[in-house]
Biotite code that builds the C-alpha atoms (Angstrom):
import biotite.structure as struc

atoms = struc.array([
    struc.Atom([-7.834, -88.435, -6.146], chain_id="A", res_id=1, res_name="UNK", atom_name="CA", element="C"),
    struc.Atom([-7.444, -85.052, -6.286], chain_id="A", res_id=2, res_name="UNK", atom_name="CA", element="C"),
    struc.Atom([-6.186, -83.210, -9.744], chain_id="A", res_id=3, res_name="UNK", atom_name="CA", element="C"),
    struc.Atom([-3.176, -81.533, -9.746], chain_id="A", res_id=4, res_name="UNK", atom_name="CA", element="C"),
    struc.Atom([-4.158, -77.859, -10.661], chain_id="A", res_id=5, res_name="UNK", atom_name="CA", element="C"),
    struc.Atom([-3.391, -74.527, -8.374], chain_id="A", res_id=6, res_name="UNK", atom_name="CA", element="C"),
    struc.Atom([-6.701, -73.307, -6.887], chain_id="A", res_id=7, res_name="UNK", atom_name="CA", element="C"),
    struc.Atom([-5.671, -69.816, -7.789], chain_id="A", res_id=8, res_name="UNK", atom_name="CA", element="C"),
    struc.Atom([-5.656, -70.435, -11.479], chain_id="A", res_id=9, res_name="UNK", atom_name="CA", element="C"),
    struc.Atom([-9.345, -70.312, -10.820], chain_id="A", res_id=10, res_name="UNK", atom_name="CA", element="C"),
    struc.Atom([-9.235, -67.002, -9.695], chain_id="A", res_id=11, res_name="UNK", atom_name="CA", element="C"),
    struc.Atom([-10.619, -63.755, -11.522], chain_id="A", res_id=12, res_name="UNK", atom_name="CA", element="C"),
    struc.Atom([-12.172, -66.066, -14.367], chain_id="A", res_id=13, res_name="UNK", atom_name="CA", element="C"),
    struc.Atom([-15.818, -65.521, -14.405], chain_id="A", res_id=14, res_name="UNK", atom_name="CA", element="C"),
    struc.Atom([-17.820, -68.340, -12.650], chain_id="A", res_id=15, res_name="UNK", atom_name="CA", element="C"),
    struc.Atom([-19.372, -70.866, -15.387], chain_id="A", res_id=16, res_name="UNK", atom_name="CA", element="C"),
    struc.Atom([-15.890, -70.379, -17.079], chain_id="A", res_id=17, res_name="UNK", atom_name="CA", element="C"),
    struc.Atom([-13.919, -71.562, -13.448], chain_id="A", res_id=18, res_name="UNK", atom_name="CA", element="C"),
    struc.Atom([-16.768, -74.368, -12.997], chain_id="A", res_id=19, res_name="UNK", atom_name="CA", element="C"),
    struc.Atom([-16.601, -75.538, -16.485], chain_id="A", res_id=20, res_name="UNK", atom_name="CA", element="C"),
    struc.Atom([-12.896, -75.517, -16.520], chain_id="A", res_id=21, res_name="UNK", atom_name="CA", element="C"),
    struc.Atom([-12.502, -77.298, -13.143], chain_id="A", res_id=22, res_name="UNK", atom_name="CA", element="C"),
    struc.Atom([-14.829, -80.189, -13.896], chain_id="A", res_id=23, res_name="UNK", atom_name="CA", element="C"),
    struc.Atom([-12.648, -80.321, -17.587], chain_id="A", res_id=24, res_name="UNK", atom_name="CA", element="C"),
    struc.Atom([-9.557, -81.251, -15.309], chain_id="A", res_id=25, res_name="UNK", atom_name="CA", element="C"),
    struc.Atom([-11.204, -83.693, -13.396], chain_id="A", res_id=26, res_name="UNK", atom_name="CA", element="C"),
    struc.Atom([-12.739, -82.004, -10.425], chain_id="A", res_id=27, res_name="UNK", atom_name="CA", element="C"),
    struc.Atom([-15.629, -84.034, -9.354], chain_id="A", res_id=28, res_name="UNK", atom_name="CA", element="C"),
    struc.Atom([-17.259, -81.738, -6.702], chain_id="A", res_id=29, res_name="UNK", atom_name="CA", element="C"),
    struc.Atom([-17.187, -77.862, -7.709], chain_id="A", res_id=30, res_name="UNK", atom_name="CA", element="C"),
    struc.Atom([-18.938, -75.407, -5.299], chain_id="A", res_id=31, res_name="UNK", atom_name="CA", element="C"),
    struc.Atom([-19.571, -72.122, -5.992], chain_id="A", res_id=32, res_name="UNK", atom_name="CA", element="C"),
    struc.Atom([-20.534, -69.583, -2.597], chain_id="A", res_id=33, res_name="UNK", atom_name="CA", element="C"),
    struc.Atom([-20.998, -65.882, -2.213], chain_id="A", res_id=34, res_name="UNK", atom_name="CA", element="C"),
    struc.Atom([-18.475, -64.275, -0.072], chain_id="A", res_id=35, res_name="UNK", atom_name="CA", element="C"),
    struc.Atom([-19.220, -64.682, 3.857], chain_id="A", res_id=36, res_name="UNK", atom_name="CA", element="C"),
    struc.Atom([-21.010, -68.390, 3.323], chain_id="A", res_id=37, res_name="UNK", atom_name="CA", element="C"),
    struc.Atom([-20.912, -70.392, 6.467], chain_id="A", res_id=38, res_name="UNK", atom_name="CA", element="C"),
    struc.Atom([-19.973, -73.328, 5.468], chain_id="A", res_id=39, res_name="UNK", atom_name="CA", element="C"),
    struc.Atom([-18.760, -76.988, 7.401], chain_id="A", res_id=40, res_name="UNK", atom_name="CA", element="C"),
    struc.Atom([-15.297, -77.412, 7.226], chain_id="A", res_id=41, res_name="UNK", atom_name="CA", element="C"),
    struc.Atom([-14.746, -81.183, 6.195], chain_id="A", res_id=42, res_name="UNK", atom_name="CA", element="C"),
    struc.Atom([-12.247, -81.940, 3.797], chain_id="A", res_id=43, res_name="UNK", atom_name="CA", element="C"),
    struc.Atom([-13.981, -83.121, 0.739], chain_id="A", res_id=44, res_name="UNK", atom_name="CA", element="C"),
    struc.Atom([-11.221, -85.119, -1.359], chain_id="A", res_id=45, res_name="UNK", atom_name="CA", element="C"),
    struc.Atom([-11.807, -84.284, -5.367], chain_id="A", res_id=46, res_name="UNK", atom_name="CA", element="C"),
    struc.Atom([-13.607, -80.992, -4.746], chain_id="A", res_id=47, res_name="UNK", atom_name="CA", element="C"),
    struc.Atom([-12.787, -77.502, -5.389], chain_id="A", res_id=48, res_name="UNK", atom_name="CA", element="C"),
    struc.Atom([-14.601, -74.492, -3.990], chain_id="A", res_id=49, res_name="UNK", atom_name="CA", element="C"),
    struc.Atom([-14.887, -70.896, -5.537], chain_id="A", res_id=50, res_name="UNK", atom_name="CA", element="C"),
    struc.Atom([-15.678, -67.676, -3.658], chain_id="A", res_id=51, res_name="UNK", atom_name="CA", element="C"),
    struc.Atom([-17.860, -65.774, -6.208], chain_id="A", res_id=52, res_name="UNK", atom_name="CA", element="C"),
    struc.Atom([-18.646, -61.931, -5.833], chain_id="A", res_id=53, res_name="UNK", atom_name="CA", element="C"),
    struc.Atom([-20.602, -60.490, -8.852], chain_id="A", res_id=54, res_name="UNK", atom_name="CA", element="C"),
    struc.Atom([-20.220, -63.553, -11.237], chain_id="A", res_id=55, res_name="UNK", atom_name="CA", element="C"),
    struc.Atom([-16.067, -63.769, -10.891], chain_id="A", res_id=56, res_name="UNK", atom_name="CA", element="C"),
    struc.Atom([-14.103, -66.212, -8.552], chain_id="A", res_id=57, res_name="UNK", atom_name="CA", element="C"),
    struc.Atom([-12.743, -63.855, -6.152], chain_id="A", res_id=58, res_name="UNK", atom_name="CA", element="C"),
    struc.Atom([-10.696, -66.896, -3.902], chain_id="A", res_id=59, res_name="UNK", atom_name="CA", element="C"),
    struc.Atom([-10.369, -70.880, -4.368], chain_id="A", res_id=60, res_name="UNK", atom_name="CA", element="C"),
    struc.Atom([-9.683, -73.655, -2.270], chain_id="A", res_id=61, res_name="UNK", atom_name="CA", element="C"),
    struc.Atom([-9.782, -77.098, -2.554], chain_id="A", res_id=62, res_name="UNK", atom_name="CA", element="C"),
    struc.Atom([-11.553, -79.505, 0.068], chain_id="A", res_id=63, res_name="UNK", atom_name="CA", element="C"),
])
């Protein structure tokens, strides 16, 4: 299950802030990347990922 919180709420809080407040509302995966990661794109129900340029979330989205 998936919580029930916009992924841009996440966005311009500095990361441990984001990460800690994402796994307080239930997130169970939360990855952080620098901008430009290749990454897979499988949808991962229950995790959120954060875009992070110079220690702030910069973009979120869930999966």
């Amino acid at each position: 299950m998936t919580p029930e919180h916009a992924p841009d709420t996440y966005v311009g809080l500095a990361e441990d802030e984001a990460e800690r407040l994402a796994r307080n509302r239930g997130w169970r995966v939360v990855r952080s990347l620098p901008p430009g990661s290749i990454i897979t794109m499988e949808y991962l129900e229950g995790r959120i990922n954060f875009e992070v340029e110079e220690g702030v979330v910069t973009r979120s989205w869930l999966g």
